[in-house]
C-alpha positions in Angstrom: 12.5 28.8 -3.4 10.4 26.2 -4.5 8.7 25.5 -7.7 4.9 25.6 -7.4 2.0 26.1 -9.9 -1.6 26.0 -9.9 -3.7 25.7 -12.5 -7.2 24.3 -13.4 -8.2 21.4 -16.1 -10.5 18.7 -17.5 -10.1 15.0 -16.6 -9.9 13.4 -20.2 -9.5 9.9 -21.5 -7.2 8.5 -24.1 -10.1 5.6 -24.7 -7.0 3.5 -25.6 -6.1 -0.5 -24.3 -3.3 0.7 -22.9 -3.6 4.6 -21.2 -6.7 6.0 -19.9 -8.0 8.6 -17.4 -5.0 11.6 -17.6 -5.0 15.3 -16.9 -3.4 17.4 -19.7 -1.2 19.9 -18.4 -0.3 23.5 -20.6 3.0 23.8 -21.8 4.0 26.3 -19.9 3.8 24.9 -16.8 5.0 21.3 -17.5 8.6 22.3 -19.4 8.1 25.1 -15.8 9.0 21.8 -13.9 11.1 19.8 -16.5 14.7 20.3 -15.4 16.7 18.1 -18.0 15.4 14.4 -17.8 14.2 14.7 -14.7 10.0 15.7 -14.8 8.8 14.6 -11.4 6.3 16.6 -9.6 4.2 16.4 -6.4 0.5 16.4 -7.6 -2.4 17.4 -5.7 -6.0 17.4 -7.0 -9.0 19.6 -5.7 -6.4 19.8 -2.8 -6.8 15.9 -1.5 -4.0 14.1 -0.7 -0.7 14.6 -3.0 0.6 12.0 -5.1 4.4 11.4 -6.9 4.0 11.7 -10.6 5.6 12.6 -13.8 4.6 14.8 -16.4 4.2 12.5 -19.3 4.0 14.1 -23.2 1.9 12.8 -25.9 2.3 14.3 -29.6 0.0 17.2 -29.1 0.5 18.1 -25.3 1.3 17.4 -21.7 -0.3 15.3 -18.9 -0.2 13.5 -15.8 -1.5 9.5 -16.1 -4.6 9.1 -13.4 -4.9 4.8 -12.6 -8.7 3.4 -12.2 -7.6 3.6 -8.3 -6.5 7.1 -7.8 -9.0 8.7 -9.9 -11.7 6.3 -8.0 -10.4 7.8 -4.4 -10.2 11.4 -5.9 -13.8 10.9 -6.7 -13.3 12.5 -10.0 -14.9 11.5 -13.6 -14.5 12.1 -17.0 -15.3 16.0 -18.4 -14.8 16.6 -14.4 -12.8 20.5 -14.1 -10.2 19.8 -11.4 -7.8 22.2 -9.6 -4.2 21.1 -9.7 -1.4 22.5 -7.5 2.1 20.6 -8.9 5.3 20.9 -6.7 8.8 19.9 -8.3 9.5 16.5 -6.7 12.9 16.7 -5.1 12.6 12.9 -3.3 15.3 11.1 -4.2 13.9 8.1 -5.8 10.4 10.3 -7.2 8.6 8.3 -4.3 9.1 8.5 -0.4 11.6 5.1 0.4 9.5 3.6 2.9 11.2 2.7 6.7 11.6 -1.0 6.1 13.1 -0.9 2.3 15.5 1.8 3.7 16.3 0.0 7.0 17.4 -3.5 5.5 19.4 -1.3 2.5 21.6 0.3 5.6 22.0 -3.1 7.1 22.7 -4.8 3.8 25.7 -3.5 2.2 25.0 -6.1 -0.6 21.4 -6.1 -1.2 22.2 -2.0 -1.0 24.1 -2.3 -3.8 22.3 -3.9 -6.0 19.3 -1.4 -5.2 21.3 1.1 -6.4 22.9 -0.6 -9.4 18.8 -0.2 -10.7 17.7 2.1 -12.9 16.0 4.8 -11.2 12.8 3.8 -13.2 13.3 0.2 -11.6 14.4 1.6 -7.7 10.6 3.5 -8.2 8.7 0.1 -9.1 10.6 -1.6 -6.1 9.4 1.5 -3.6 6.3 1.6 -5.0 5.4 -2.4 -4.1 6.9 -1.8 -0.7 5.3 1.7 -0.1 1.7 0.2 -1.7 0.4 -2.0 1.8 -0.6 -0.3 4.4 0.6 -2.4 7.5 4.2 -2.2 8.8 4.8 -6.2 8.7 3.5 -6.3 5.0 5.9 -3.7 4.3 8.8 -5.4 6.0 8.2 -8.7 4.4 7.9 -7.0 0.7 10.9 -5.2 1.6 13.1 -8.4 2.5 11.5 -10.1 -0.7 13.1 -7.2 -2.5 16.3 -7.6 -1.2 17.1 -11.6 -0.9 15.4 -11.8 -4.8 18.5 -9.0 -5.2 20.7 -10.6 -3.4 19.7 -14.3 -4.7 19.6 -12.7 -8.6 22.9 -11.2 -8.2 20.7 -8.0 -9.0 18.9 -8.8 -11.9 15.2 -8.1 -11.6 12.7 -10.7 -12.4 9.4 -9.3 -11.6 7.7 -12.9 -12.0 10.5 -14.4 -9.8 10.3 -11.3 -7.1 6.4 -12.0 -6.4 7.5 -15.6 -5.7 9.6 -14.7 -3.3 6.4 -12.0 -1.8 4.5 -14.8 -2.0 6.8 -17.2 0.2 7.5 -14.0 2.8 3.8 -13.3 3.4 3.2 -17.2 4.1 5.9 -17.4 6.6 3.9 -14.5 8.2 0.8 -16.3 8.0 2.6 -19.1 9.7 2.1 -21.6 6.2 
């Protein structure tokens, strides 16, 4: 049986530099969901499209972190009441892997390994670029750039190094 819960809150707003737009979440149901380390959910607002999440905890309670993007397509602002329906997330990598990432892995018993050699926290930054275009070909080409930096870096990430490398993949598509 699945773990589900519904429940209803206000969209606040940290007004900090660094966290903003979040949903707090009542005890209950957040530590409902926790299951040791692992607090990833499925989250669905005013029942629109679900998103992956985790249940992040401040000093005084729990929430989910909104970005200016998703709380801009939810069409939702601050003081908004919102209806939340949270599924435990039991993806593998708190994200669906995308086709093309999870293609060239199968093929690439090196650039696999280093993928999983990642912290999970890092494998869910790497899906996330890959999973974030909308086009097949953009996907594939992010996904390559992922592996050849892995490959190339003996596995060490460098973000600033990997979007080189997005960078020269999208030219070559662009014929540059």
């Amino acid at each position: 049986m699945e773990k589900t819960k519904t429940f209803t809150t206000t969209l606040e707003n940290f007004h900090s530099n660094l966290w903003q737009h979040h949903l707090p979440v009542p005890e209950d149901i957040a530590t409902f969901f926790i299951e040791g380390d692992n607090r990833r959910v499925l989250c669905q607002v005013n029942g629109l499209e679900g998103f992956h999440t985790a249940l992040m905890k401040c000093r005084d309670y729990w929430y989910i972190l909104l970005n200016k993007a998703l709380k801009d397509k939810l069409d939702i602002y601050e003081g908004d009441k919102v209806h939340v329906f949270l599924e435990k997330d039991r993806t593998t990598y708190g994200h669906g892997m995308p086709e093309e990432l999870q293609a060239l892995l199968d093929q690439d018993e090196e650039g696999n390994r280093h993928f999983k050699a990642l912290t999970m926290g890092k494998q869910r930054s790497l899906i996330y670029i890959v999973n974030k275009v909308k086009s097949s070909p953009s996907r594939l080409n992010k996904a390559l750039a992922i592996v050849h930096h892995l490959k190339d870096a003996n596995g060490k990430l460098d973000f600033r190094k990997l979007n080189e490398k997005i960078k020269y993949y999208n030219n070559l598509e662009r014929g540059k």
